[in-house]
Each structure stands twice: as C-alpha cells, then as structure tokens.
C-alpha positions as CSV (number, residue, x, y, z in Angstrom):
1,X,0.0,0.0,0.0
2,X,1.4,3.4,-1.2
3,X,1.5,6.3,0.8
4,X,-0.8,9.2,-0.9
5,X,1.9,12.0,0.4
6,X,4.7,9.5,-1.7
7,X,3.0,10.2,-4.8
8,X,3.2,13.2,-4.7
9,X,7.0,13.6,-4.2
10,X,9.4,14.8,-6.8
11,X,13.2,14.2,-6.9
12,X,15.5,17.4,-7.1
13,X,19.0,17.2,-8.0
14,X,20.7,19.9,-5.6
15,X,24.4,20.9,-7.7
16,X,26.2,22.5,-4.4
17,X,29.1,24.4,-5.8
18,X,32.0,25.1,-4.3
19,X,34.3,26.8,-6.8
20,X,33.3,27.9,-10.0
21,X,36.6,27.9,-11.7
22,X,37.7,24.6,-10.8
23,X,34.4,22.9,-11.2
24,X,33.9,21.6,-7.9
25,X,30.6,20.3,-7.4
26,X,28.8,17.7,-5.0
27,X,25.6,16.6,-6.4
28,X,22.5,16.2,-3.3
29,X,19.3,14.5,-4.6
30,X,16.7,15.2,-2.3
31,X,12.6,13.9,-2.7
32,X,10.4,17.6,-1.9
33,X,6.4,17.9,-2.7
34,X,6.8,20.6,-5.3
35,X,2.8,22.1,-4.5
36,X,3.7,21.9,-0.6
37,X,7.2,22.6,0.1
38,X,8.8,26.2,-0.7
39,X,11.9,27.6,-1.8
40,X,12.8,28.5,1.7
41,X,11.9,24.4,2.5
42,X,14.7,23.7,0.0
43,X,17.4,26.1,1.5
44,X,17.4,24.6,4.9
45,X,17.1,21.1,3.6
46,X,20.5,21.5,1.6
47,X,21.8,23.2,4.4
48,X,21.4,20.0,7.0
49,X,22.8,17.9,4.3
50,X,25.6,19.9,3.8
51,X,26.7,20.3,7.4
52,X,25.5,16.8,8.4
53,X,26.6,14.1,6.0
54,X,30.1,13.5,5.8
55,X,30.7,13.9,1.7
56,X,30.0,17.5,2.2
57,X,32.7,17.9,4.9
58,X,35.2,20.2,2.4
59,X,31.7,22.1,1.2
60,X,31.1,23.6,5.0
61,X,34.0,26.4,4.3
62,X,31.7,27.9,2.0
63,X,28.8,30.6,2.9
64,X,25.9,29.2,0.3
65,X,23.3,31.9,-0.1
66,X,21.6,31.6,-3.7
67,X,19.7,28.8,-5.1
68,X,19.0,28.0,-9.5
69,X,18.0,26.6,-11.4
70,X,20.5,24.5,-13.7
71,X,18.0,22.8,-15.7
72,X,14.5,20.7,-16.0
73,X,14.4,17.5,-17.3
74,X,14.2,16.7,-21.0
75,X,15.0,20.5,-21.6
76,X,18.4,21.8,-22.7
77,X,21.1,21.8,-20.7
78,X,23.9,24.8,-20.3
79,X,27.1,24.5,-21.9
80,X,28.9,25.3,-18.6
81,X,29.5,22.8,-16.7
82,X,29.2,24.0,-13.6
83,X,26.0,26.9,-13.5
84,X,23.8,27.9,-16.2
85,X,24.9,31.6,-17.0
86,X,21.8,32.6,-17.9
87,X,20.5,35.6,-16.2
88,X,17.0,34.2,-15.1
89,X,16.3,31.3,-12.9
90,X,17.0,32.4,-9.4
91,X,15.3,31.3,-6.9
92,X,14.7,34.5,-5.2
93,X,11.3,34.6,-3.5
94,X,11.7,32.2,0.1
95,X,7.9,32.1,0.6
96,X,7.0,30.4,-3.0
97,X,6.1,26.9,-3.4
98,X,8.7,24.9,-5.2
99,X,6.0,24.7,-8.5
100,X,5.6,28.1,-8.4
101,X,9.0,29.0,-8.4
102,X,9.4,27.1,-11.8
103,X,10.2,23.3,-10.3
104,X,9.3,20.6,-11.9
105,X,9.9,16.7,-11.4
106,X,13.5,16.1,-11.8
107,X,14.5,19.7,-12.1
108,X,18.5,20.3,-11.3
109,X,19.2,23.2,-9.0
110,X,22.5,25.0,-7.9
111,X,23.3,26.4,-4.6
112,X,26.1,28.2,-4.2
113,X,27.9,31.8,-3.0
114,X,26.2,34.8,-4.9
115,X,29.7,37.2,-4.7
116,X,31.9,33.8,-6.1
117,X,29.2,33.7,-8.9
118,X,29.2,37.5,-9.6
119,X,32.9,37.0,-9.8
120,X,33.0,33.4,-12.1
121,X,30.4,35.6,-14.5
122,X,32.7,38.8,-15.3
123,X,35.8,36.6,-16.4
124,X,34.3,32.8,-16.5
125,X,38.1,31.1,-16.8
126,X,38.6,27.5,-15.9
127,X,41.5,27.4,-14.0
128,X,41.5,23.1,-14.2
C-alpha cells in the first residue's frame, strides 16, 4: 500500500558548488512535494545535508546563499558545466512553493555563493 503524500514527491537534484573555476561540485538529490514545500523548505534542507553528511565535509568552508535553477528534465542543458549563466532562474522569493517558483519533477538546481558567482560571470576562466 502506497503512501498518498509518496506520490506526490518529486526528486531534485541539488548541484552544491564550491568553486566555479575549478568545477567543484557535490551533487545532493533530495525527494520535496513541489505544490507543498517552498523555496525556503529547499534552502534549509540542503543546508542539514551539507553540514550533516560526511561527503559535504570540504563544502562547510563555503557561505551558500543563492539557489538556481541548472535545468528541467528533458529541456536543454547549459554549456557550462558548472552553472547555467543565464541571467533568469533564481530562486529568489523564500515564501514560493517549489511549482511556483518554476520546479518541476526532476529539475536540477544549484546552490552556491552569490559574490563567487558575480565573480565566475565577469571573467568565467577555468582554471583546471
């Protein structure tokens, strides 16, 4: 027998980056109800994992403040690697449902430091 709340439960690939010009990313898939759970749900769920599993242990140095969207399944991925560039996508609004803020089932989202990012987007050079 299936739980009804189960159904409704959508997995979200979390892309937690550490440093933009060496690629270093730690992927976090988490299960959220996209009509229920909001943006600021999200946030504080990626922050536990962070600072409580054990794989995340070199990611605590870094102050994560800005969650994206990378990219929806089936739809087009970025050419970067490590963040979409894109201008739009930011999950800015903390009181929005994850659906309203553009979610869907097997979306990909980024978290990572807003000033490292402003950086990485005036001179994007891998350094690896």
């Amino acid at each position: 027998m299936t739980n009804e709340y189960e159904e409704t439960l959508s997995i979200i690939t979390v892309r937690v980056v550490r440093n933009f010009e060496y690629r270093t990313v730690k992927n976090c898939i988490l299960k959220f109800d996209l009509k229920h759970d909001t943006v600021a749900d999200l946030k504080r769920r990626i922050e536990k994992e962070i600072q409580t599993q054990p794989g995340f242990l070199p990611y605590r140095t870094v102050k994560y403040d800005t969650l994206k969207i990378y990219s929806h399944a089936f739809g087009n991925k970025s050419q970067n690697l490590v963040i979409n560039m894109d201008r739009d996508g930011f999950l800015d609004n903390l009181d929005l449902t994850l659906e309203q803020a553009g979610l869907k089932p097997e979306s990909e989202v980024s978290f990572f430091n807003i000033d490292a990012y402003n950086k990485f987007v005036v001179d994007p050079q891998i350094k690896w």
